[in-house]
ChimeraX commands (.cxc) that place a marker at each C-alpha (Angstrom):
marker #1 position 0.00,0.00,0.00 radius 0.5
marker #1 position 0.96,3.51,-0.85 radius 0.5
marker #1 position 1.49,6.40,1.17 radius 0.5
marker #1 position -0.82,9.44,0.46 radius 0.5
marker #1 position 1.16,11.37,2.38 radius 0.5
marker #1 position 4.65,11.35,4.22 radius 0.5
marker #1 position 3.58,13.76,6.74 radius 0.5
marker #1 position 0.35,14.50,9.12 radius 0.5
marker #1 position -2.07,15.41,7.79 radius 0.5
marker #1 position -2.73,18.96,9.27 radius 0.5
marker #1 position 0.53,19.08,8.45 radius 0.5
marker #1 position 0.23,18.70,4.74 radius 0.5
marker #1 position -3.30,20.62,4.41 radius 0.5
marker #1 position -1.57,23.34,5.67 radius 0.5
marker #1 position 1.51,23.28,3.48 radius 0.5
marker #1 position -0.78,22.94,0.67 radius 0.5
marker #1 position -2.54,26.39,1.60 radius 0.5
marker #1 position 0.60,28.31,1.77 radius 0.5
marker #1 position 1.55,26.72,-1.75 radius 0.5
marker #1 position -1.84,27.38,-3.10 radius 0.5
marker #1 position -1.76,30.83,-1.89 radius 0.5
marker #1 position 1.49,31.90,-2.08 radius 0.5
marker #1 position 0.92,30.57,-6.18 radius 0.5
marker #1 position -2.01,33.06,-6.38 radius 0.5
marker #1 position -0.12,35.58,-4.52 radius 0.5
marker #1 position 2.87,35.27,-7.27 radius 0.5
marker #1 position 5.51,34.79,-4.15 radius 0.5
marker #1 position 8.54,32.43,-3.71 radius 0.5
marker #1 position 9.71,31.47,0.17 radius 0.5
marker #1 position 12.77,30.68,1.49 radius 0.5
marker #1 position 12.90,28.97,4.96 radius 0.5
marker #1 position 15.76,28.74,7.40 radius 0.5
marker #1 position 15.31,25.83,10.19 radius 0.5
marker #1 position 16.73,24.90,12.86 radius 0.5
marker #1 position 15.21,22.54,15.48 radius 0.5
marker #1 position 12.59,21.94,12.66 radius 0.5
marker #1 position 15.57,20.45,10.75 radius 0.5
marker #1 position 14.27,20.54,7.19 radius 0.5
marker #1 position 10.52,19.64,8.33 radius 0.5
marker #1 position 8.91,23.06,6.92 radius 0.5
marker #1 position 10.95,22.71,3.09 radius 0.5
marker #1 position 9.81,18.95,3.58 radius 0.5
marker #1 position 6.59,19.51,4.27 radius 0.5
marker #1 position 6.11,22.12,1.44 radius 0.5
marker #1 position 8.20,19.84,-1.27 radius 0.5
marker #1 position 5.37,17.02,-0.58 radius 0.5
marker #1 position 2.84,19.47,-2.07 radius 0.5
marker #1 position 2.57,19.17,-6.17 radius 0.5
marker #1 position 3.64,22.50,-7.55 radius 0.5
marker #1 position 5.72,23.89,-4.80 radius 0.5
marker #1 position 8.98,24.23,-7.13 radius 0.5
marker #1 position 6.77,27.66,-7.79 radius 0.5
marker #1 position 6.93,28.68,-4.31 radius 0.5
marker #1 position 9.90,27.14,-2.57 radius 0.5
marker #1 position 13.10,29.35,-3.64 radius 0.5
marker #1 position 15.62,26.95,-1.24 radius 0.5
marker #1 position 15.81,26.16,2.45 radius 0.5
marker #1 position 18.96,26.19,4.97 radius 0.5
marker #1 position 18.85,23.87,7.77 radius 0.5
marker #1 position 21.70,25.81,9.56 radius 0.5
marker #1 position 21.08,23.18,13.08 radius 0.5
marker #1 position 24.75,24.14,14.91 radius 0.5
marker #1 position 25.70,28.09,15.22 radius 0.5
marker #1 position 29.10,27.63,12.75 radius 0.5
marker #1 position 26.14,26.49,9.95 radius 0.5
marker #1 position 24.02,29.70,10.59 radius 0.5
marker #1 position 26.92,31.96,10.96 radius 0.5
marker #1 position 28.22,31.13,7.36 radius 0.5
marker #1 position 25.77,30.06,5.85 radius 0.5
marker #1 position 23.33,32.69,6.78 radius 0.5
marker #1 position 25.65,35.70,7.77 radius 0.5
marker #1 position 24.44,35.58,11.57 radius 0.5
marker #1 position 27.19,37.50,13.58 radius 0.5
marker #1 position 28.95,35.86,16.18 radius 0.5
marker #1 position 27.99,38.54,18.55 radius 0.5
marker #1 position 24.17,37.98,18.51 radius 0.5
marker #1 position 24.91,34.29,19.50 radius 0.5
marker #1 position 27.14,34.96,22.00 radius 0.5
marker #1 position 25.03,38.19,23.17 radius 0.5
marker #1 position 21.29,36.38,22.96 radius 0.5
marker #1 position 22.04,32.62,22.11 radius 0.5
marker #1 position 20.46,30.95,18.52 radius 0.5
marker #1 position 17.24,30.40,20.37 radius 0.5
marker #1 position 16.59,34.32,20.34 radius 0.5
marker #1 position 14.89,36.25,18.54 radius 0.5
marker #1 position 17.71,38.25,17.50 radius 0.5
marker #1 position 19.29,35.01,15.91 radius 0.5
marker #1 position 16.16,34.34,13.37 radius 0.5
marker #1 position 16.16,37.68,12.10 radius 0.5
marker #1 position 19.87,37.61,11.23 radius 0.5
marker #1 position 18.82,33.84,10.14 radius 0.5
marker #1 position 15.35,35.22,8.17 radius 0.5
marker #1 position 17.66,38.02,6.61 radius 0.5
marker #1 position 20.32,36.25,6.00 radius 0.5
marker #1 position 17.93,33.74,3.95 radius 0.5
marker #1 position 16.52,36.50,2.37 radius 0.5
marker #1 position 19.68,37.74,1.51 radius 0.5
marker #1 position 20.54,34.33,-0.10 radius 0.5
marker #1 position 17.72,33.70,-2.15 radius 0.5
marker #1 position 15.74,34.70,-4.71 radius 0.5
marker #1 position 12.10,34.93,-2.56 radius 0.5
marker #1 position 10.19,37.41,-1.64 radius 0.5
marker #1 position 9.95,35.56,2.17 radius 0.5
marker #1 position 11.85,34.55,4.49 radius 0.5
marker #1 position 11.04,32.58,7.96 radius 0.5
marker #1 position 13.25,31.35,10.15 radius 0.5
marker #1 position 13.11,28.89,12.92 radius 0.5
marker #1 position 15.49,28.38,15.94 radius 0.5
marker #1 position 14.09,26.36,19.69 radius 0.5
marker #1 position 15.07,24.13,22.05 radius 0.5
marker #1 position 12.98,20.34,20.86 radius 0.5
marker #1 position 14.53,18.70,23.88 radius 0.5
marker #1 position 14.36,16.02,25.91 radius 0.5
marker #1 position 17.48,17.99,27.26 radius 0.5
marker #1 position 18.91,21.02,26.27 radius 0.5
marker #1 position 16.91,23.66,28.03 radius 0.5
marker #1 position 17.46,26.07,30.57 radius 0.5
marker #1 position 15.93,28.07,33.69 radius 0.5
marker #1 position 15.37,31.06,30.44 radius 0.5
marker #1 position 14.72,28.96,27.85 radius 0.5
marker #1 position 13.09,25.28,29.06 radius 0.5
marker #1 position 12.13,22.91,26.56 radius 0.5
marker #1 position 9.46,23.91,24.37 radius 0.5
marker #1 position 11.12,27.34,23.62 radius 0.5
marker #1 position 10.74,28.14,19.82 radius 0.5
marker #1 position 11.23,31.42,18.16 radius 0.5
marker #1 position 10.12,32.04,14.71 radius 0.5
marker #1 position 10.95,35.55,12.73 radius 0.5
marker #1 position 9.51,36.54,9.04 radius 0.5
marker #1 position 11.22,38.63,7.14 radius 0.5
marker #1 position 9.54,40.21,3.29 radius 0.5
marker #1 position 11.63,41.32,1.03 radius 0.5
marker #1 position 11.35,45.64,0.28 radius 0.5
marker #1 position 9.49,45.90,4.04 radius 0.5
marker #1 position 10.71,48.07,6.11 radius 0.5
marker #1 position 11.67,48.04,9.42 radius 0.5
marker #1 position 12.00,45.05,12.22 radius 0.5
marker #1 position 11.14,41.49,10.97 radius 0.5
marker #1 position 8.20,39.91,12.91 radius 0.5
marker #1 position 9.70,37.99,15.48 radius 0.5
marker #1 position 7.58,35.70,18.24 radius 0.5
marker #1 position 8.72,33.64,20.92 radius 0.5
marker #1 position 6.54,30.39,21.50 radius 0.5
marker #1 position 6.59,27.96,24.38 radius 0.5
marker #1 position 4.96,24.36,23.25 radius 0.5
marker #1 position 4.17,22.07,26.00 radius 0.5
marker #1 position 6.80,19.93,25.49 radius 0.5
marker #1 position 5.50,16.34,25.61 radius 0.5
marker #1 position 8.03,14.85,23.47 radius 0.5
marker #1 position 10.39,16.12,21.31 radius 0.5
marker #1 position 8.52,15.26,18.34 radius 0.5
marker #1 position 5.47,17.47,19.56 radius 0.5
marker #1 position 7.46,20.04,19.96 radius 0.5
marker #1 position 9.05,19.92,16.44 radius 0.5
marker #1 position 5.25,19.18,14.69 radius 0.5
marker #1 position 4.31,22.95,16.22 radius 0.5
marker #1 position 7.33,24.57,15.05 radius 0.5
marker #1 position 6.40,23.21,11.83 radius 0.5
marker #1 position 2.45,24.25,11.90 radius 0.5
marker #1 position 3.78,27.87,13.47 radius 0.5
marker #1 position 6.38,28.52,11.00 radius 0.5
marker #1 position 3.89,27.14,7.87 radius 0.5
marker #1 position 0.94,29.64,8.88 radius 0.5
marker #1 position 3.93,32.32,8.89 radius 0.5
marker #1 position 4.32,31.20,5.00 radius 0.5
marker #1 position 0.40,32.36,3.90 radius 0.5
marker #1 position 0.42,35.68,2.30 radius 0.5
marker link #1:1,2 radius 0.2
marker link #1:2,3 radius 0.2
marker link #1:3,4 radius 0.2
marker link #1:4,5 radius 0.2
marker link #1:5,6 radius 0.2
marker link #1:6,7 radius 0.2
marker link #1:7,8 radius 0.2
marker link #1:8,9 radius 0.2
marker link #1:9,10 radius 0.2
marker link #1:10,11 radius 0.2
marker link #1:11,12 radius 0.2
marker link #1:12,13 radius 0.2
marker link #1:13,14 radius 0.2
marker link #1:14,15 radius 0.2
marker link #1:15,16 radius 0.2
marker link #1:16,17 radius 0.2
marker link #1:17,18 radius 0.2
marker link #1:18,19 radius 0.2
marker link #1:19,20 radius 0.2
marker link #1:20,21 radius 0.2
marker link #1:21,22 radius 0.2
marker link #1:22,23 radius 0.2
marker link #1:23,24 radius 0.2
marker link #1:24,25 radius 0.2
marker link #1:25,26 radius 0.2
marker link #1:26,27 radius 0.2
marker link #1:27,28 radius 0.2
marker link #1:28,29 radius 0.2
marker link #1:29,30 radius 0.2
marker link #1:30,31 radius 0.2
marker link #1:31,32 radius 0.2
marker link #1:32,33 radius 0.2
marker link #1:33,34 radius 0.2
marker link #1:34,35 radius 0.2
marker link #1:35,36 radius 0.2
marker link #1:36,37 radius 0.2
marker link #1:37,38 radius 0.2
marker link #1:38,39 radius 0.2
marker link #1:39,40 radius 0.2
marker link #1:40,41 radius 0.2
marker link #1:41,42 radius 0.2
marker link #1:42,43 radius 0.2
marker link #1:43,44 radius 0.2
marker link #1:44,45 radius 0.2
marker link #1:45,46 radius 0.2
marker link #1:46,47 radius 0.2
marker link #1:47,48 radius 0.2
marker link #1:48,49 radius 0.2
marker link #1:49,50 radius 0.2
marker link #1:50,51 radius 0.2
marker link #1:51,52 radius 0.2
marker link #1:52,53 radius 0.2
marker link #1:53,54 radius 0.2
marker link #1:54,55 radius 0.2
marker link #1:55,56 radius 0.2
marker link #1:56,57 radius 0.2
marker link #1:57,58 radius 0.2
marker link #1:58,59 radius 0.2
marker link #1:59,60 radius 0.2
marker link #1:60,61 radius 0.2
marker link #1:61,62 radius 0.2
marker link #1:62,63 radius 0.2
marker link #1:63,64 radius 0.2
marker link #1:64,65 radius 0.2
marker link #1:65,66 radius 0.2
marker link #1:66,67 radius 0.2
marker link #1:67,68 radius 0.2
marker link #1:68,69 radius 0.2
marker link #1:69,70 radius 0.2
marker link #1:70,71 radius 0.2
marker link #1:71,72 radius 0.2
marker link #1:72,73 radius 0.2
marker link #1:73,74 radius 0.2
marker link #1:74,75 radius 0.2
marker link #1:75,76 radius 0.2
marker link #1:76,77 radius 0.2
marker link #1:77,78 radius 0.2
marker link #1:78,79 radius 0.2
marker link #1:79,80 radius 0.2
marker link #1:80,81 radius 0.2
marker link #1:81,82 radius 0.2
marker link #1:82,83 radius 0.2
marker link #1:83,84 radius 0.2
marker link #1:84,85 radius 0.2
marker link #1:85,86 radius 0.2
marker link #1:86,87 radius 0.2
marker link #1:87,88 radius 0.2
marker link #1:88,89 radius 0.2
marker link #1:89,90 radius 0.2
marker link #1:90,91 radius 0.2
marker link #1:91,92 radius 0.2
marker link #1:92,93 radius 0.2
marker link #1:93,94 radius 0.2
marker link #1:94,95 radius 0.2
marker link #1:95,96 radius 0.2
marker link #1:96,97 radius 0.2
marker link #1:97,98 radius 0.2
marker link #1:98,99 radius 0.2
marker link #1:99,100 radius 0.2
marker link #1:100,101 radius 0.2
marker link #1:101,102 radius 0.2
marker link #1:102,103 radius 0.2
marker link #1:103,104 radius 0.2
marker link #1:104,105 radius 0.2
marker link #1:105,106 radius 0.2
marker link #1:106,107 radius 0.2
marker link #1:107,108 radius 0.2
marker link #1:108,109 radius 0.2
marker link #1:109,110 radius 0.2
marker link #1:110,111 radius 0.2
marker link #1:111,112 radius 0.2
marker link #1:112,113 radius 0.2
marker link #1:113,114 radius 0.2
marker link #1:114,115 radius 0.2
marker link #1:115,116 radius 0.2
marker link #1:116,117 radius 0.2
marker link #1:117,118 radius 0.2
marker link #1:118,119 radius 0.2
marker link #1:119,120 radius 0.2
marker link #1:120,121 radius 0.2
marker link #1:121,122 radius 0.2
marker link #1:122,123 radius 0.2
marker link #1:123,124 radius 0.2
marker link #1:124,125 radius 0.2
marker link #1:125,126 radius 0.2
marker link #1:126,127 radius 0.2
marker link #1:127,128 radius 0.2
marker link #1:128,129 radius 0.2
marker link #1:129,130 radius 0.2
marker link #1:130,131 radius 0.2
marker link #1:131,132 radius 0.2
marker link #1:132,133 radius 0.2
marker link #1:133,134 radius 0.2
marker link #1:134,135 radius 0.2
marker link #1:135,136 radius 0.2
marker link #1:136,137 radius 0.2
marker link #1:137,138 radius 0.2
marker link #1:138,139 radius 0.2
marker link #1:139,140 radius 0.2
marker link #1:140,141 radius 0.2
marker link #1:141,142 radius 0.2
marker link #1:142,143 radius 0.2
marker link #1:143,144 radius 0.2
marker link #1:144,145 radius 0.2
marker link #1:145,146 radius 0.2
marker link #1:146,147 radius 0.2
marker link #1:147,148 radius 0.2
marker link #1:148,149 radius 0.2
marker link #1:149,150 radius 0.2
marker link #1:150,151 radius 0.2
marker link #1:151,152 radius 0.2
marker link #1:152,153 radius 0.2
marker link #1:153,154 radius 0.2
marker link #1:154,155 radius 0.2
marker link #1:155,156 radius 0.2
marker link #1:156,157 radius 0.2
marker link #1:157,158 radius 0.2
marker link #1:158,159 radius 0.2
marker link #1:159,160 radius 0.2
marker link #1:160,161 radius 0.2
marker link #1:161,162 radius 0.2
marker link #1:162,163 radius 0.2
marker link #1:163,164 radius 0.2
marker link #1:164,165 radius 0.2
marker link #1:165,166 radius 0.2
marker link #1:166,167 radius 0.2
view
């Protein structure tokens, strides 16, 4: 038996939408994960047209990747950390930067089980979108998922940073 789909499915109705709309809307994406690692460009690739929407994604998962790959400074990982919002903006700009799209989101959290902190437990996820031509700051938002399991908290990451894909 086939597979209709690799991925949940509110996971795949929703990366449908953004393809469908982003289509419509005439804009290409570009997505920079980290703890997602690839889920978001994954879960956008399993929809049938998105080589019209998805410019390229960077899954920049340890801070040497998103400093050269994505132009983050050193500073604003020593300074803040990579789960900060600071970090995905340098990451969404840097993507931006990089690419040919017209969006950029980028995705940086702690999945867990360990890893977290007193500042930043498990669950902590922080998203920024960036549009090309916009002025001033990115959108940034910090999220805290209820962090049942490692996979949970990567399968929100993935629905937050998708909805931050429609137009």
């Amino acid at each position: 038996m086939a597979l209709e789909t690799l991925l949940p499915t509110d996971i795949d109705d929703l990366a449908k939408r953004v393809i469908e709309e982003n289509t419509a809307a005439g804009r290409k994406v570009v997505v920079a994960e980290s703890c997602t690692g690839g889920l978001v460009a994954a879960a956008l690739t399993e929809i049938a047209g998105s080589s019209a929407v998805l410019d390229r994604g960077f899954v920049t998962y340890s801070n040497e990747s998103k400093m050269e790959l994505l132009g983050v400074p050193l500073d604003i990982i020593e300074t803040f950390g990579a789960v900060s919002i600071a970090c995905v903006w340098a990451m969404a700009k840097g993507a931006l930067a990089r690419s040919d799209a017209d969006v950029a989101v980028a995705i940086s959290g702690v999945a867990g089980p360990g890893g977290g902190t007193q500042l930043k437990p498990v669950g902590t996820v922080v998203f920024a979108k960036v549009v090309r031509g916009q002025e001033g700051e990115p959108e940034g938002e910090l999220k805290s998922f209820e962090p049942t399991s490692r996979a949970d908290v990567r399968r929100e990451a993935t629905l937050c940073a998708l909805e931050l894909l429609l137009p």
